[in-house]
C-alpha positions as semicolon CSV with decimal commas, in nm:
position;residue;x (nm);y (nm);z (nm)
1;X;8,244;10,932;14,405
2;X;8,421;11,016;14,736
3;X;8,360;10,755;14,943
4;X;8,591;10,505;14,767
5;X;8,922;10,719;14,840
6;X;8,921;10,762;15,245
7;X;8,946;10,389;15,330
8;X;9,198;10,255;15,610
9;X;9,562;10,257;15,474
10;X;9,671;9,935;15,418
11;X;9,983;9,781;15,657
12;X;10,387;9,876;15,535
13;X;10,391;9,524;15,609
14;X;10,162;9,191;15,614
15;X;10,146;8,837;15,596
16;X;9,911;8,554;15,560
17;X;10,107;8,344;15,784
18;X;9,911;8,326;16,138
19;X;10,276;8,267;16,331
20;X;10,441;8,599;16,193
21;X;10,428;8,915;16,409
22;X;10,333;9,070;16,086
23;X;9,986;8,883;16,043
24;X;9,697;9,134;16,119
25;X;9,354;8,905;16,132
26;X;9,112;9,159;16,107
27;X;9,233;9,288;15,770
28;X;9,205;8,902;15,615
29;X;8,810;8,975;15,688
30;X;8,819;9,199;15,335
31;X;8,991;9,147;14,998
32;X;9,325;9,281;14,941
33;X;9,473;9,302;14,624
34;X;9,845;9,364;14,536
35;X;10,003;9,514;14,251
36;X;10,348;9,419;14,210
37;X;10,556;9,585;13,956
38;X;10,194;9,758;13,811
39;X;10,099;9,391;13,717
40;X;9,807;9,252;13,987
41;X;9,918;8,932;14,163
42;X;9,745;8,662;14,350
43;X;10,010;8,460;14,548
44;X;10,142;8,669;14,704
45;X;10,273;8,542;15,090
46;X;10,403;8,848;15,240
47;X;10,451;9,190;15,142
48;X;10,676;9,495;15,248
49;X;10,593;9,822;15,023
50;X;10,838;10,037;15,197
51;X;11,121;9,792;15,114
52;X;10,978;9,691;14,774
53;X;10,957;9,324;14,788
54;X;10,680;9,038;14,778
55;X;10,700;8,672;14,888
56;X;10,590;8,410;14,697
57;X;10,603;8,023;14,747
58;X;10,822;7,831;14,551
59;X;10,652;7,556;14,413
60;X;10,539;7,280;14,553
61;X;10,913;7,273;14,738
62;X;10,859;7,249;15,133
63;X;11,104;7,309;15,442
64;X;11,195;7,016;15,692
65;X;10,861;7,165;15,910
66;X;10,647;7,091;15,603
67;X;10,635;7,440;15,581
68;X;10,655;7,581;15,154
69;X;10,976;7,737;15,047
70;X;10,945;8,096;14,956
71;X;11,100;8,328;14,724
72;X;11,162;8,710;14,720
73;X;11,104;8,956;14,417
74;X;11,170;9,272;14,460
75;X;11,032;9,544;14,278
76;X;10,746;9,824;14,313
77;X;10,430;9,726;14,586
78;X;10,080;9,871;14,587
79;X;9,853;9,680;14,869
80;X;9,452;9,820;14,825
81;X;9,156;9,688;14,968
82;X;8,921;9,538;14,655
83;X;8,577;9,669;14,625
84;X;8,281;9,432;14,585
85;X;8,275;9,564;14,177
86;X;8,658;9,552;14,098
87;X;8,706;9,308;13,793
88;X;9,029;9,408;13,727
């Protein structure tokens, strides 16, 4: 099937966090999975690919603004949009 490959590329950047410059709305609309390090995670905060590094909260630790503490891995980053059939 060819209509799965040309979709929209996905941001070098993005975050779920409405008050960073790096927090695109209209792409929350759809699913968007991450791969990090060829293993798919789901708590993932923020992501750069071209740097190679995901945030993740830490815990249930928070910041004096009630805000949660977050952590940095670095390693390999592959943002795609899920399709409606992807169990993965």
């Amino acid at each position: 099937m060819t209509d799965a490959a040309p979709q929209s590329p996905m941001p070098d950047r993005l975050s779920t966090d409405p008050r960073s410059p790096h927090h695109i709305a209209a792409l929350f609309e759809h699913d968007i999975g991450i791969r990090f390090n060829g293993k798919e995670r789901f708590d993932v905060a923020e992501y750069c690919i071209s740097e190679g590094w995901i945030k993740i909260s830490a815990g249930k630790a928070v910041d004096r603004k009630g805000q949660p503490l977050m952590i940095k891995l670095k390693g390999q980053v592959e943002a795609f949009l899920r399709q409606a059939d992807d169990t993965q």
